[in-house]
C-alpha positions as CSV (number, residue, x, y, z in Angstrom):
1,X,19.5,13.8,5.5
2,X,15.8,14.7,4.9
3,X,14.7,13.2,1.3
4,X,12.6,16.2,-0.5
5,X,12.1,15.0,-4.2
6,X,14.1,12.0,-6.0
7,X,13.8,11.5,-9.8
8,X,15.2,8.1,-10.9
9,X,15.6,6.7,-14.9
10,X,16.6,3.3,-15.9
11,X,17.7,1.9,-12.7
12,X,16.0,-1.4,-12.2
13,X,12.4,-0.9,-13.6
14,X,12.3,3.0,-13.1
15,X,11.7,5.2,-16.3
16,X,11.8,9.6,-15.1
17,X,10.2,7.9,-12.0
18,X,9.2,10.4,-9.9
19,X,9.2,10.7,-6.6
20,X,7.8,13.7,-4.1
21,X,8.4,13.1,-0.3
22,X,7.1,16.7,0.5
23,X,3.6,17.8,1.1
24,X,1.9,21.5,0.7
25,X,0.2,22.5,3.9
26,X,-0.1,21.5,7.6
27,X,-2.8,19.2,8.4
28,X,-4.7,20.4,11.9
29,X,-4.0,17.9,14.6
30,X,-2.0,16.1,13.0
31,X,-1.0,12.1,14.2
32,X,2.4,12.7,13.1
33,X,4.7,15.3,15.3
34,X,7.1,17.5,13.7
35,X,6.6,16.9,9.7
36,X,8.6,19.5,9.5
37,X,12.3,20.3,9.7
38,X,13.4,21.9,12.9
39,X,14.3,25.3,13.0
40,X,12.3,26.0,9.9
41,X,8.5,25.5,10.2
42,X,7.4,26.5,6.6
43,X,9.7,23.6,5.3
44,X,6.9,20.6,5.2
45,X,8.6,16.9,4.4
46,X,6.9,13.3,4.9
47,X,8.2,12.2,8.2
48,X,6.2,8.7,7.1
49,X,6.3,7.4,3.8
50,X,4.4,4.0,3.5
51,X,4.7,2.6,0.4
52,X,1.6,0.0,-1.3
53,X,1.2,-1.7,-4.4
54,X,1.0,-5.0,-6.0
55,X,4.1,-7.7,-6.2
56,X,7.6,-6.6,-8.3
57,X,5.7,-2.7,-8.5
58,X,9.2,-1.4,-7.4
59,X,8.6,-0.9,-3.9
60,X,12.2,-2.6,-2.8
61,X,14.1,-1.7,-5.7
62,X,13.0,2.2,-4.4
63,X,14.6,1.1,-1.5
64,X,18.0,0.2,-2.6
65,X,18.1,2.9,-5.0
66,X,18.2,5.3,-1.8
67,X,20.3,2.8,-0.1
68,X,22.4,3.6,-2.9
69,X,22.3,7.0,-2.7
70,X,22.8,7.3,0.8
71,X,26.3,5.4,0.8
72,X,27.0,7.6,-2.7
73,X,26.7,10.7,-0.9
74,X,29.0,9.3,2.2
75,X,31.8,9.0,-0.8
76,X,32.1,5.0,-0.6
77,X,32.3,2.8,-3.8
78,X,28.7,1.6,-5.0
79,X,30.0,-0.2,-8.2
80,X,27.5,-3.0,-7.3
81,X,24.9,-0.8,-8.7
82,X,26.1,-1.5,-12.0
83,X,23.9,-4.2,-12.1
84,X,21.2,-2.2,-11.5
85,X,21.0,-0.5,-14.6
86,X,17.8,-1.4,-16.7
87,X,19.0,-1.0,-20.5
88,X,22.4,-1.7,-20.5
89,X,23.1,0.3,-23.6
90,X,22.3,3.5,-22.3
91,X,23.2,5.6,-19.2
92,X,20.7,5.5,-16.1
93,X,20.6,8.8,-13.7
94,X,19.3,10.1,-10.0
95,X,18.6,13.3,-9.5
96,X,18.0,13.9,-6.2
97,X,16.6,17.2,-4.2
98,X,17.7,16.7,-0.1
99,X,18.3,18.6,3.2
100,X,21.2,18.0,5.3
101,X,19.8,19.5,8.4
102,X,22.3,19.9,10.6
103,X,24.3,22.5,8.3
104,X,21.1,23.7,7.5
105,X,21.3,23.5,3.5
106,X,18.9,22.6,0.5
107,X,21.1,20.4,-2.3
108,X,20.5,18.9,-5.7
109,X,22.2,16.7,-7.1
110,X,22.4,14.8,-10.5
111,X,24.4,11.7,-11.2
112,X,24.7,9.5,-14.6
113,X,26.0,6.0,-15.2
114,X,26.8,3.9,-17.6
115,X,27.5,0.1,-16.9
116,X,31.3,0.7,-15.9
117,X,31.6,4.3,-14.2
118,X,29.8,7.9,-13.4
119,X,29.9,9.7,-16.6
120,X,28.1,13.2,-15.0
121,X,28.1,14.6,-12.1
122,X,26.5,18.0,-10.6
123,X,26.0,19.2,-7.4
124,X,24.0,22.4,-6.3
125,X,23.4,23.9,-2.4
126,X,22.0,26.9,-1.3
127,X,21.2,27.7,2.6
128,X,18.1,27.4,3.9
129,X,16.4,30.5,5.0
130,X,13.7,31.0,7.7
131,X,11.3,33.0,5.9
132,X,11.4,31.0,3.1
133,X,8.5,28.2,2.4
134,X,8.8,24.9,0.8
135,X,8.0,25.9,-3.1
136,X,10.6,29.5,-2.2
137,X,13.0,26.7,-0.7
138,X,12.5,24.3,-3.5
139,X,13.0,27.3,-6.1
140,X,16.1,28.5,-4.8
141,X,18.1,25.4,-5.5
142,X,16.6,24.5,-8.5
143,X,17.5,28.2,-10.1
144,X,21.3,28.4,-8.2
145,X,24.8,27.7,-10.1
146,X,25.5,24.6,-9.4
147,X,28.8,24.3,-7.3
148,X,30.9,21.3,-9.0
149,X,30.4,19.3,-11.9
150,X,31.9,16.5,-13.9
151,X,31.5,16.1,-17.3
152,X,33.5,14.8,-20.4
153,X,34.9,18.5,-20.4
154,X,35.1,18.9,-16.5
155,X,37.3,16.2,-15.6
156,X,39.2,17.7,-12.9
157,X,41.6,15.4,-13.6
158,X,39.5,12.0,-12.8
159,X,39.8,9.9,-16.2
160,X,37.7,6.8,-14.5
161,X,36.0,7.7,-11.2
162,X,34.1,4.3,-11.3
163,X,30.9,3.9,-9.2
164,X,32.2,6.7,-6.4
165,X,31.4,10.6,-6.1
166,X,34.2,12.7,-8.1
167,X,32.6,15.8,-5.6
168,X,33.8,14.3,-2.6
169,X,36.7,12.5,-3.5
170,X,38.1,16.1,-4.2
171,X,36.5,17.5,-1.0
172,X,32.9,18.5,-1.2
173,X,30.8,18.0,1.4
174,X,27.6,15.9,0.1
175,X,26.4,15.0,3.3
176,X,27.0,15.0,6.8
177,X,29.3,13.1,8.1
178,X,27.1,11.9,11.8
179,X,24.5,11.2,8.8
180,X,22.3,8.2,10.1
181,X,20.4,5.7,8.1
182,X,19.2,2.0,8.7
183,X,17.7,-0.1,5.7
184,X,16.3,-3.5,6.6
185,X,14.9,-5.7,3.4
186,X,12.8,-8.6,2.8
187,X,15.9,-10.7,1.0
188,X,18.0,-9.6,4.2
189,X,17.1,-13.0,6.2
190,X,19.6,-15.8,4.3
191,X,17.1,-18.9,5.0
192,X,20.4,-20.8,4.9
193,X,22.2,-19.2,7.9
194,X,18.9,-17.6,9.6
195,X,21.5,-14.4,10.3
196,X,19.8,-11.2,10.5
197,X,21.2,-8.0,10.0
198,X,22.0,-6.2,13.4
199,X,22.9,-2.5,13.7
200,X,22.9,-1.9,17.5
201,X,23.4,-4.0,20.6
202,X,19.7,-5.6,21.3
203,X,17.8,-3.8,23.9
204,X,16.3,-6.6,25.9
205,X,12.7,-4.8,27.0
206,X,12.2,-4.0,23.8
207,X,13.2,-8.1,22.1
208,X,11.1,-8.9,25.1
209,X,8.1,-7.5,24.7
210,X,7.7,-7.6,21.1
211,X,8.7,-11.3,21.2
212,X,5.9,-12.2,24.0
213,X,3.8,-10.5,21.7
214,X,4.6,-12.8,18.9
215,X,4.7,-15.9,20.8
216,X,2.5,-15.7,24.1
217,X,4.5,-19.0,24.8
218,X,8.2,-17.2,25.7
219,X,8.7,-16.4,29.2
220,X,11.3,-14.2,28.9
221,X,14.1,-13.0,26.8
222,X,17.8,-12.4,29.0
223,X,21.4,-11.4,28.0
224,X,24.1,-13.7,28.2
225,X,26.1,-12.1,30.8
226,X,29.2,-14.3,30.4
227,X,28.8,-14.1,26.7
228,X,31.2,-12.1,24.3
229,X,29.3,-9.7,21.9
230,X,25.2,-9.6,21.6
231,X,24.2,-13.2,23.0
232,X,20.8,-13.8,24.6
233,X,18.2,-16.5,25.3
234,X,14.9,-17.0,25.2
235,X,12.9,-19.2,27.4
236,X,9.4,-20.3,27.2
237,X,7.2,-21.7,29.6
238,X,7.4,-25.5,28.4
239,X,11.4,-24.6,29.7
240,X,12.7,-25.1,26.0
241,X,15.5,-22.3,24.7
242,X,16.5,-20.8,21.6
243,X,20.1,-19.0,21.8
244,X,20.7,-16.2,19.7
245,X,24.8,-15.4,19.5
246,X,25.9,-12.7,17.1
247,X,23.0,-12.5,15.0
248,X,22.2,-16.1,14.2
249,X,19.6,-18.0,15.6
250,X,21.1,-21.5,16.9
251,X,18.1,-23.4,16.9
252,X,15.9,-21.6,14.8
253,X,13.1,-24.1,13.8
254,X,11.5,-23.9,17.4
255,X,10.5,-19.8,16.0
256,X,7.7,-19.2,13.6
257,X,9.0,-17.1,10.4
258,X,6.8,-13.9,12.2
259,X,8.7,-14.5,15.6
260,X,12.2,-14.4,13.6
261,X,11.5,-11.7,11.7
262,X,10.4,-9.8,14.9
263,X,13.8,-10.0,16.3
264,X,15.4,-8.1,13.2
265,X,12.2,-5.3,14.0
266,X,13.2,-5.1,17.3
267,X,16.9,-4.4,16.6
268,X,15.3,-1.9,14.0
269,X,13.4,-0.1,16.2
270,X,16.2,0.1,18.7
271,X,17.9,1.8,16.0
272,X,15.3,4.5,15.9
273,X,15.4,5.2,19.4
274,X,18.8,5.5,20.1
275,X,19.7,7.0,16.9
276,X,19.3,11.4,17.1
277,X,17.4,11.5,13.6
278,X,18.2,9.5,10.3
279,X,16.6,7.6,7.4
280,X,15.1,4.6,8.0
281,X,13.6,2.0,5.3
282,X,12.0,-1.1,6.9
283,X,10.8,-3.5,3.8
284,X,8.1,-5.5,4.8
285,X,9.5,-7.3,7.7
286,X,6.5,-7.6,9.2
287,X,4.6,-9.8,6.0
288,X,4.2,-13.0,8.6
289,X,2.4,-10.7,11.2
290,X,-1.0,-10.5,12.5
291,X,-2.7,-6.8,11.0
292,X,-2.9,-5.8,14.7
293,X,0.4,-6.4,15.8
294,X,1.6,-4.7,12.6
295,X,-0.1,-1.8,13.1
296,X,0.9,-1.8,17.2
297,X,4.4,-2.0,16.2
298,X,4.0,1.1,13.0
299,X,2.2,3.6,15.8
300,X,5.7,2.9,18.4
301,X,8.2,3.5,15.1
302,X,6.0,6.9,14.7
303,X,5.6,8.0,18.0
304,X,9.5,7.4,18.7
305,X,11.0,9.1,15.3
306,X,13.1,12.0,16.3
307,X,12.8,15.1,14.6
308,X,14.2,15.4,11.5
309,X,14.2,11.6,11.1
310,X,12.1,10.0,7.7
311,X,10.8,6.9,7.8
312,X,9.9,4.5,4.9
313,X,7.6,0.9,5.0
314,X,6.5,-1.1,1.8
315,X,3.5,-3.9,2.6
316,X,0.8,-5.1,1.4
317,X,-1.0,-5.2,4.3
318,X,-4.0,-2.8,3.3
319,X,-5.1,-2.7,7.0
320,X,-2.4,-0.2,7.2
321,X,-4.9,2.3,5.4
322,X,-7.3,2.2,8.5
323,X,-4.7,4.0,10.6
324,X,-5.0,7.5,11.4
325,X,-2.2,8.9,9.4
326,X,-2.5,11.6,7.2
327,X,-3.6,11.2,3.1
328,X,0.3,12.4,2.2
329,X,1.5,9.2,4.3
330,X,1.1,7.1,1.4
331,X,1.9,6.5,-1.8
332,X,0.6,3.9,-3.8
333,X,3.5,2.0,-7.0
334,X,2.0,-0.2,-9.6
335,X,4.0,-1.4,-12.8
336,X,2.8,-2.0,-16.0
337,X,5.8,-1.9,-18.5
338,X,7.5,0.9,-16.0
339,X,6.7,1.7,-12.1
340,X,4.6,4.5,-11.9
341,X,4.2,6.5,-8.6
342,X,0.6,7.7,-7.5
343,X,0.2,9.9,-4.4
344,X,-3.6,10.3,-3.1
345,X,-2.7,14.0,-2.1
346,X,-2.7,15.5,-5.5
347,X,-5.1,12.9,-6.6
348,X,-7.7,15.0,-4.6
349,X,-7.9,12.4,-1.7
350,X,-6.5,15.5,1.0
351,X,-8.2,13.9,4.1
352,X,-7.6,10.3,5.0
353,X,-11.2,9.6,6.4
354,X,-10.7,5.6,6.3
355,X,-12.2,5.5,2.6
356,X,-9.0,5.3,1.5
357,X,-9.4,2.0,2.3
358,X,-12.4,1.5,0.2
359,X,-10.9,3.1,-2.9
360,X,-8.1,0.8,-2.5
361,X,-9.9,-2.2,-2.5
362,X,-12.2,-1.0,-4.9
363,X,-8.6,-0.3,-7.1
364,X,-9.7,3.2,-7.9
365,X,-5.7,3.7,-8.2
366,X,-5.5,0.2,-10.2
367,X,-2.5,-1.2,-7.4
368,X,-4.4,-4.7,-7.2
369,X,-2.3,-7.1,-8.4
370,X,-4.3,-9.0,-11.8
371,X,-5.7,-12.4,-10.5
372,X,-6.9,-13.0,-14.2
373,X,-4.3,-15.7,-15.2
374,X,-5.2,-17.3,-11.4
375,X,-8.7,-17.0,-12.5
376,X,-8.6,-18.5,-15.8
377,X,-8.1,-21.9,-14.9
378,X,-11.7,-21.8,-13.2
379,X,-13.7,-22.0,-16.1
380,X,-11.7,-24.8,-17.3
């Protein structure tokens, strides 16, 4: 699924947070391929969505919100989300504007909490038509009947649905069911068991060469032949190894914090490549990396998305703003008492000409984090 609007209230530190992953017109040579969906050229979406700000401005909790909503709309319990909820004594909502591109539909839909089940539910879908641009597109579904809800007086029979989709426990089709995504977070790595999530079986060239460019001291990076599941070893030139079996590395203080995270990358990017299109949400796994090698490792995620694949990154890196991506490819999140959502495109900044950068660091969009507590103890 393709993520076109989201709208998200009292979840974590969200209040009628909004979010808009579309963008008006075509830039001319373009760095990114395809930011459209297939089959339908006047239907623009961000195929890269970095994401900037300060410390705690929401970038992560974004993150699992659409984590959420992803396994929502696959009909599995998310009760876990409970916890979520910002005021406790009131109801938190999603409302959520997506394509499924493969039955070639437009859907809204609107959920509510409260702290113990779904209290509303509505669900809109139109088809998407070929003559139609984004704002026609965008109209349609916003002004259609919606096709199922559940409310206090639509029940359907459903007393307590708890934290799962009344719609597709009683057969609507939310989402596709070969519906890909992959989300990777910064509190993923357990500094306890040094595990790492893993999603595909490793493929080796890629481990290899992004570990050699991590540590110009490994020699190579081999499967385990005799080995049962994903087991591999890597070897540097002094002849010490580290064995990685199942996801957890054995003896993991001979690899920097960059080099380990670099593994879970790798895996990441594998998933990309051999995936035919999805979601993908990589939260800044790449915070121990050198600027360059950051930046190496964005232009290969880019250059090997599929169409109809979106990709999300949150860092702090502001390097990242140098790269040749278009204006629309960022959006900046800063909190004060809520998060609040700037994107430079309808800020006037249409053309991303490297002073981006400068306006940035300048905090014409007031991300810095506030140093003035740090500072204070200076003058004393």
């Amino acid at each position: 699924m393709i993520f076109l609007k989201l709208k998200i209230d009292n979840f974590y530190m969200f209040k009628d947070t909004e979010f808009d992953f579309t963008y008006p017109k075509k830039i001319a040579n373009s760095t990114i391929e395809g930011e459209f969906l297939t089959d339908f050229p006047k239907i623009n979406y961000k195929k890269v969505c970095i994401l900037m700000g300060a410390n705690a401005s929401g970038k992560t909790s974004l993150g699992k919100t659409m984590c959420f909503i992803n396994n929502y709309l696959a009909g599995r319990e998310v009760k876990y989300f409970s916890s979520s909820i910002g005021d406790k004594k009131k109801s938190a909502s999603a409302e959520i504007i997506y394509i499924t591109p493969q039955s070639k539909e437009i859907h809204k839909l609107l959920i509510k909490f409260d702290i113990d089940r779904l209290i509303f539910e509505q669900h809109t879908v139109c088809k998407l038509k070929k003559t139609s641009n984004l704002k026609a597109t965008l109209l349609a579904v916003e002004n259609s009947t919606p096709r199922f809800t559940y409310d206090e007086n639509n029940k359907h029979g459903i007393e307590n649905p708890g934290f799962k989709s009344v719609a597709h426990s009683l057969g609507q089709i939310l989402c596709e069911q070969s519906s890909i995504w992959c989300y990777l977070f910064s509190d993923s790595n357990s500094n306890d068991s040094h595990a790492f999530i893993k999603t595909y079986t490793p493929n080796i060239s890629i481990l290899e060469g992004i570990l050699k460019s991590f540590d110009n001291s490994i020699s190579s990076v081999n499967k385990i032949s005799e080995s049962e599941g994903d087991s591999y070893i890597v070897k540097f030139a002094n002849n010490d190894e580290v064995i990685i079996e199942d996801g957890k590395i054995l003896n993991h203080k001979r690899l920097s914090k960059g080099t380990i995270e670099s593994i879970e990358v790798a895996d990441f990017l594998n998933h990309i490549i051999s995936s035919d299109g999805g979601t993908f949400f990589l939260d800044e796994k790449m915070i121990y990396s050198h600027s360059e090698i950051e930046i190496s490792i964005l232009n290969l995620i880019i250059e090997k998305l599929k169409p109809n694949s979106q990709f999300f990154y949150t860092t702090h890196n502001y390097d990242i703003l140098a790269m040749n991506l278009p204006s629309h490819s960022y959006t900046f999140m800063k909190k004060n008492e809520f998060v609040e959502v700037l994107h430079p495109e309808k800020l006037g900044y249409t053309k991303n000409d490297r002073s981006l950068l400068g306006y940035v660091k300048n905090n014409m969009f007031g991300i810095l984090p506030d140093t003035s507590k740090i500072d204070n103890f200076f003058s004393h």
